[in-house]
C-alpha positions as CSV (number, residue, x, y, z in Angstrom):
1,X,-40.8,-19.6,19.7
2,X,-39.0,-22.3,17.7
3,X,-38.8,-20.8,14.8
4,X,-37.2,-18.0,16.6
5,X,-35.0,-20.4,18.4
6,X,-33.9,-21.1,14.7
7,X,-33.1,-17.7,13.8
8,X,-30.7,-17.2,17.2
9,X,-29.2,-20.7,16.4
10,X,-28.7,-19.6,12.8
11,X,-27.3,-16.6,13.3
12,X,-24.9,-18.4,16.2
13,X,-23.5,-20.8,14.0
14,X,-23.3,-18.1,11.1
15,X,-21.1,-15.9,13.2
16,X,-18.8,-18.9,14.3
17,X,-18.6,-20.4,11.2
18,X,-17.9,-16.6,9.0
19,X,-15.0,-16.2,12.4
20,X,-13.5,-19.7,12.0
21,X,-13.1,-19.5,8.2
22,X,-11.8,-15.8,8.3
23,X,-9.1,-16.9,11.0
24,X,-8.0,-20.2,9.5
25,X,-8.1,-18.5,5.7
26,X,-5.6,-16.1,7.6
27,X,-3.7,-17.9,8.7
28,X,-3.5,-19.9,5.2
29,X,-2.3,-17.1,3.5
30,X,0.3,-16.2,6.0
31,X,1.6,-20.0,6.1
32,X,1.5,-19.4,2.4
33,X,3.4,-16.2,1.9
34,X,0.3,-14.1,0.7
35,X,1.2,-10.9,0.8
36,X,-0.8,-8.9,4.1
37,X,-2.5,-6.5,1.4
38,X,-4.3,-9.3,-0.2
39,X,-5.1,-11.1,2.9
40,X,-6.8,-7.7,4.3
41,X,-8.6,-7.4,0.9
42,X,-9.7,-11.0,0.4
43,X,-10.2,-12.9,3.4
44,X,-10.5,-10.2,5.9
45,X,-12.8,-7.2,3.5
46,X,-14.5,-10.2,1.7
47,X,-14.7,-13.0,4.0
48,X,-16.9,-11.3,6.2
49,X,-19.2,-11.7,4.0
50,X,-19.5,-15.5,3.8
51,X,-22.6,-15.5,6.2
52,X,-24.3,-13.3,3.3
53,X,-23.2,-15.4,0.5
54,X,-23.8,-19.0,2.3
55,X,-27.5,-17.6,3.0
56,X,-28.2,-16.1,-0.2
57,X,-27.0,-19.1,-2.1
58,X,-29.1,-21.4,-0.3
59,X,-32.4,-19.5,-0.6
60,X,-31.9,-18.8,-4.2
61,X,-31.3,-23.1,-4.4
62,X,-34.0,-23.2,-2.4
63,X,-35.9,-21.1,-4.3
64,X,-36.9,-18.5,-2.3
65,X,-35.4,-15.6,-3.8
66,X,-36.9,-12.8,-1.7
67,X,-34.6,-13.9,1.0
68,X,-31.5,-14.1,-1.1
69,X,-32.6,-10.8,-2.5
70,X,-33.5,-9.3,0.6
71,X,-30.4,-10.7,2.4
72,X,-28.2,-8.8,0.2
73,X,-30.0,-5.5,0.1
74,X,-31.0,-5.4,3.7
75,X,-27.0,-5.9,4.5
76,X,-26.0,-3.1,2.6
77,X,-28.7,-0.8,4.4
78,X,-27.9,-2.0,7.5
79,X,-24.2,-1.8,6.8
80,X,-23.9,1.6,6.7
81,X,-27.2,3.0,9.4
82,X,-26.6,0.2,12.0
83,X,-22.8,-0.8,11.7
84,X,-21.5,2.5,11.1
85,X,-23.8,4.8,12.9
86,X,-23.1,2.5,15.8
87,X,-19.0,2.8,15.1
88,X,-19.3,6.7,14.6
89,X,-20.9,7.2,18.4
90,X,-17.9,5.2,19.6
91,X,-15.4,7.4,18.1
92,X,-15.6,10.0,14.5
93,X,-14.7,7.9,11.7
94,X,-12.3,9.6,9.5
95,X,-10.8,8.3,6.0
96,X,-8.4,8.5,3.2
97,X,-9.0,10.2,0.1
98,X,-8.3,7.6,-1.6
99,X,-10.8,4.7,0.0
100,X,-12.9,7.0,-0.5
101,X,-12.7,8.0,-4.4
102,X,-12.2,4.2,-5.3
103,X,-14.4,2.1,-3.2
104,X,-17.2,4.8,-2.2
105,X,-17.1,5.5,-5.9
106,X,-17.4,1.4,-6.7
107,X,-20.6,1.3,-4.0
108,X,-22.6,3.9,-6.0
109,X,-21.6,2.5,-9.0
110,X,-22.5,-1.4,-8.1
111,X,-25.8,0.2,-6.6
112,X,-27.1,1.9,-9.1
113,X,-26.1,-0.8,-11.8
114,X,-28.8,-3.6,-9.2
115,X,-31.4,-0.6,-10.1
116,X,-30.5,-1.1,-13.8
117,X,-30.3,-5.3,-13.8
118,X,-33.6,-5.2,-11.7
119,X,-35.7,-3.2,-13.7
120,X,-36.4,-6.5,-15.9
121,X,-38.3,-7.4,-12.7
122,X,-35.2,-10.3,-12.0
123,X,-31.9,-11.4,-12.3
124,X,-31.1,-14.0,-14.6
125,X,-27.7,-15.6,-15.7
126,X,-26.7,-12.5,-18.1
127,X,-27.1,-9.9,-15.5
128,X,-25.1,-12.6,-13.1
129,X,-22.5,-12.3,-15.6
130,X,-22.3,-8.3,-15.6
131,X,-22.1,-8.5,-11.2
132,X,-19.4,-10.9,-11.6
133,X,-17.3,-8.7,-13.7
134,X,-17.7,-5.6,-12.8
135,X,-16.2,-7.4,-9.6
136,X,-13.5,-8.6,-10.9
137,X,-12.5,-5.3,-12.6
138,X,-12.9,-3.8,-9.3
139,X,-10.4,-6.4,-7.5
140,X,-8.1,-5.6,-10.3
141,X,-8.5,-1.9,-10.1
142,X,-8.1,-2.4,-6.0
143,X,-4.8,-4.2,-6.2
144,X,-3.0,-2.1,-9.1
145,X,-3.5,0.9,-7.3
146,X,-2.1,-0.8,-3.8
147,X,0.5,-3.0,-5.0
148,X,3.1,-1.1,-4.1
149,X,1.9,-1.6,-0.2
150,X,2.4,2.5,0.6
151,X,-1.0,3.7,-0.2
152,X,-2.6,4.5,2.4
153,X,-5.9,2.0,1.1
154,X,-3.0,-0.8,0.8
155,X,-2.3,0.0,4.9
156,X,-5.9,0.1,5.5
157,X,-6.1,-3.7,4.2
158,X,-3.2,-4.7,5.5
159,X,-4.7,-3.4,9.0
160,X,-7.4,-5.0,8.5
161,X,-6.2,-8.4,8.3
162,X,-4.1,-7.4,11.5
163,X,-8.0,-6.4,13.3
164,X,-8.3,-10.5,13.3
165,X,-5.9,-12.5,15.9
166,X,-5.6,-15.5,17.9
167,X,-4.9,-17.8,14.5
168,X,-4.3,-21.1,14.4
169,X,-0.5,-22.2,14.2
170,X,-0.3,-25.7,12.6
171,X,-1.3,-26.8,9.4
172,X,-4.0,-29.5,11.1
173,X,-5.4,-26.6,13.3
174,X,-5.5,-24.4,10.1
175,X,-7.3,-26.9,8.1
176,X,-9.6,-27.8,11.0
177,X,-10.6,-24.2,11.6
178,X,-11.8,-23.9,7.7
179,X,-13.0,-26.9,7.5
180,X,-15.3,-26.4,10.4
181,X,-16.2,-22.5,9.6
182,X,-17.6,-24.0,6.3
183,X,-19.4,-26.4,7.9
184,X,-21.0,-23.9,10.2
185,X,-21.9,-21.4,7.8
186,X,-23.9,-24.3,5.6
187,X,-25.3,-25.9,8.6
188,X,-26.2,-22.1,10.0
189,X,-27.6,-20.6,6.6
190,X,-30.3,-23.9,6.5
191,X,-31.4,-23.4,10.4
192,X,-31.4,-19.6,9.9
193,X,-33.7,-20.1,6.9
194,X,-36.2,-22.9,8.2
195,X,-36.6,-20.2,11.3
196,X,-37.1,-16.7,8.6
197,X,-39.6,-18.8,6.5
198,X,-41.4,-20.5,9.5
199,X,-41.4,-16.7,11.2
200,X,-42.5,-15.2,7.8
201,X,-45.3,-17.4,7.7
202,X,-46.6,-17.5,11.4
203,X,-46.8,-13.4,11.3
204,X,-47.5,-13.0,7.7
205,X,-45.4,-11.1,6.4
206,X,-43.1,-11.3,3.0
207,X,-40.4,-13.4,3.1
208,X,-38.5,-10.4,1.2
209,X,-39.1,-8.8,5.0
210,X,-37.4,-11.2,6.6
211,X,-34.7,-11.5,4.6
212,X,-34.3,-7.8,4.6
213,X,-34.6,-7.0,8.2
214,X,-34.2,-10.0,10.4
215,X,-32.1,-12.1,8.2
216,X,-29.7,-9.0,7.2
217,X,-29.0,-8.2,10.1
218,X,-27.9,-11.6,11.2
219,X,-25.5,-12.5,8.7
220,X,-23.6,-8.9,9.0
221,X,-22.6,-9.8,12.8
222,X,-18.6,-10.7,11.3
223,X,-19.2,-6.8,9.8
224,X,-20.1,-5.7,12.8
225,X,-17.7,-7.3,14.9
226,X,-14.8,-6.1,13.0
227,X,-15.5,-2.5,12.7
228,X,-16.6,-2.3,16.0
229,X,-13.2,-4.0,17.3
230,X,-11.6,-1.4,15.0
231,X,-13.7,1.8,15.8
232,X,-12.7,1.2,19.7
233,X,-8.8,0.5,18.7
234,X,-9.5,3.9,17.2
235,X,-8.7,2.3,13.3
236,X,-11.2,4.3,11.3
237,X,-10.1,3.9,8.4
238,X,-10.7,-0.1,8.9
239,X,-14.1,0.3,10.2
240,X,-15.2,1.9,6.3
241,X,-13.1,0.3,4.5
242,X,-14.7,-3.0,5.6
243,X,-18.1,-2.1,5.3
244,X,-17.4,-0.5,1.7
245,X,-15.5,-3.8,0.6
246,X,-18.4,-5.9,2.0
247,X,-21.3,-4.1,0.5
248,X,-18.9,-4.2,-3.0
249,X,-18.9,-7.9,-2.8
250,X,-22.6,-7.8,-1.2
251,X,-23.9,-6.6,-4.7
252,X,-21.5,-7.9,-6.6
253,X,-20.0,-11.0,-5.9
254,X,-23.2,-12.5,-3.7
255,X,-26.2,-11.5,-6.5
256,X,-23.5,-12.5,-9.3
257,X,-23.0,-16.5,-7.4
258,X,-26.4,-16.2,-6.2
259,X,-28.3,-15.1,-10.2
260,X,-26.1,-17.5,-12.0
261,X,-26.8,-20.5,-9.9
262,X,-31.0,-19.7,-10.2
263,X,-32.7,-16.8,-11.5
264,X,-34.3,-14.2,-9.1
265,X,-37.3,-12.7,-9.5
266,X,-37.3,-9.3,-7.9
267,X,-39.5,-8.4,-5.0
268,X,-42.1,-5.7,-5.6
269,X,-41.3,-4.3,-2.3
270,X,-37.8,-4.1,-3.3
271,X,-38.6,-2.6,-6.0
272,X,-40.6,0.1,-4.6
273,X,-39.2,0.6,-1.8
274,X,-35.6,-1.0,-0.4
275,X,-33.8,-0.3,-3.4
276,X,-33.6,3.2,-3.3
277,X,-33.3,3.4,0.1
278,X,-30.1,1.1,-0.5
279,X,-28.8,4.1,-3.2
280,X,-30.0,6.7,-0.8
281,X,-28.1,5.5,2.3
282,X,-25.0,5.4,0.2
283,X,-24.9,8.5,-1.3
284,X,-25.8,10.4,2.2
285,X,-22.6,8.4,3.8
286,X,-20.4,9.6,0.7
287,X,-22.3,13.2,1.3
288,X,-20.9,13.0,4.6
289,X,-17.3,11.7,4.0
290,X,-16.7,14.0,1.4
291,X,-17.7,17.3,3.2
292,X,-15.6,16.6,6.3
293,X,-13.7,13.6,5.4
294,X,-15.0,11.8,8.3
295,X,-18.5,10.7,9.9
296,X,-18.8,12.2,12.7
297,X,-21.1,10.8,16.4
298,X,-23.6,13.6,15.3
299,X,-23.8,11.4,11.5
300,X,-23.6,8.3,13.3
301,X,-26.7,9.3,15.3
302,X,-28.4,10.1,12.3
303,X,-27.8,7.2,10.6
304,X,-28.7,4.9,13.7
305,X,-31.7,7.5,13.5
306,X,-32.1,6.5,9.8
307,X,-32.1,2.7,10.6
308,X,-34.7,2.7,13.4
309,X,-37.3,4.7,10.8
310,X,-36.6,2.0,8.2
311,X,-37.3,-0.9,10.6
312,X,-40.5,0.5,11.6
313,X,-41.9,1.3,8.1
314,X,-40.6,-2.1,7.1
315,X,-43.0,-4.0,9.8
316,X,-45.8,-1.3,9.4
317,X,-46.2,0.5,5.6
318,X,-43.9,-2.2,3.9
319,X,-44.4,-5.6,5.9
320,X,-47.9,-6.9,4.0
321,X,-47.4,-8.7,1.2
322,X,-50.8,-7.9,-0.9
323,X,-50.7,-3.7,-0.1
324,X,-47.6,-4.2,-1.5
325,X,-49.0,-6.2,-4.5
326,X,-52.1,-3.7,-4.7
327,X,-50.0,-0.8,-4.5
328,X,-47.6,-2.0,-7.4
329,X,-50.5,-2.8,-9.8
């Protein structure tokens, strides 16, 4: 019970700490003069992803990379059958060619090039290096083709930033609010792990588990909250776009910080198992983007469908640590 106490204060303090940081970064850049396209791509598309990186960054100092692993991977599934199946039943999810060849073209991409770094059995500081570019291209491929601010990807990240309100208006309550969302996230990410580890050990199961069910989950609430703010203001196009941007950067940006601060050894499970499921969810979302241009409550149930099966093999085939290590030797 303490352990799980943990995990719900954790995630708490994860949640107010990625909200606090999002809304006083906002309401930086405005104060600023950033223009509203990169404060939708940056702060808004990325920034909900701090809970991810703040989590993954400590387990892989604390060594513990199945959770920083797990973290990542688990997000991305969970992304796209919880989040967005859960957006779809609230309303059908439609979206712009464009988002769609670009970023749904960039999520393939980053996930099959994890299966490629991975198949060494771990990360290490060169692979780190390849994640962290390959971002970096993409962020410069992202803001060429919006700069102009007409495209209808530039309005979807403009929108986006415009999903998040109530900011701060002074430059003290601006600097408190980031101040303190920092502090909350690293604060949250070290009670969230003592609680994953302590569960991990009290049930028995893999820490790469954990981190890819419980732990996932967890640090994707600021995902969850925006598209689901932007699914019922009927903003579709916001509700993908975020959770394409954030499982870019999941992959990306969060395995690049997280491999070039320690190396990661590779879970087998993850390996067997999670990874492809990660590629497979992926390429059945584009499957159904690109036949109708939309995902409709029918897709969304299938995907919430699609999450529920991999929760239950992940405590039942998946959740013991030597089948797994019999099974992969």
């Amino acid at each position: 019970m303490l352990n799980l106490l943990f995990v719900a204060i954790g995630v708490l303090l994860l949640s107010s700490g990625g909200e606090a940081l999002i809304r006083g970064s906002l309401a930086a850049a405005h104060r600023l003069g950033i223009s509203p396209l990169l404060s939708g791509l940056l702060i808004v598309g990325f920034g909900t992803s701090a809970p991810e990186l703040v989590v993954s960054v400590e387990a892989a100092l604390s060594e513990r990379p199945d959770i920083s692993i797990g973290n990542v991977v688990g997000s991305n599934i969970g992304n796209i059958l919880l989040i967005l199946g859960v957006c779809a039943l609230i309303t059908p999810l439609a979206v712009k060619s464009l988002v769609l060849r670009r970023d749904g073209v960039t999520v393939v991409a980053a996930s099959m090039l994890f299966l490629i770094l991975v198949g060494g059995d771990a990360l290490v500081k060169a692979d780190a290096v390849i994640f962290l570019m390959a971002l970096a291209a993409y962020l410069i491929w992202a803001y060429w083709t919006e700069r102009s601010g007409e495209a209808p990807s530039a309005k979807l990240h403009i929108a986006e930033g415009e999903e998040v309100t109530s900011l701060p208006k002074t430059t003290l309550w601006i600097a408190m609010a980031i101040v303190l969302g920092l502090v909350l996230l690293i604060t949250g990410s070290q009670v969230l792990l003592k609680g994953a580890v302590g569960i991990a050990e009290a049930f028995g199961i893999s820490e790469a588990v954990v981190g890819l069910t419980l732990v996932a989950v967890g640090t994707s609430l600021p995902e969850l909250s925006v598209s689901v703010i932007a699914a019922f203001r009927r903003h579709a196009d916001v509700a993908i776009g975020n959770i394409l941007g954030s499982n870019i950067f999941n992959l990306l940006g969060i395995l690049g910080i997280s491999a070039l601060l320690q190396p990661l050894p590779v879970h087998e499970r993850i390996l067997q198992f999670d990874q492809w499921v990660m590629l497979g969810t992926t390429l059945i979302l584009l499957f159904f983007l690109y036949t109708g241009s939309r995902l409709s409550r029918f897709e969304g149930a299938l995907l919430l469908l699609g999450y529920g099966v991999y929760i239950a093999l992940s405590f039942t085939v998946f959740s013991n640590p030597a089948v797994i290590d019999a099974n992969y030797n």
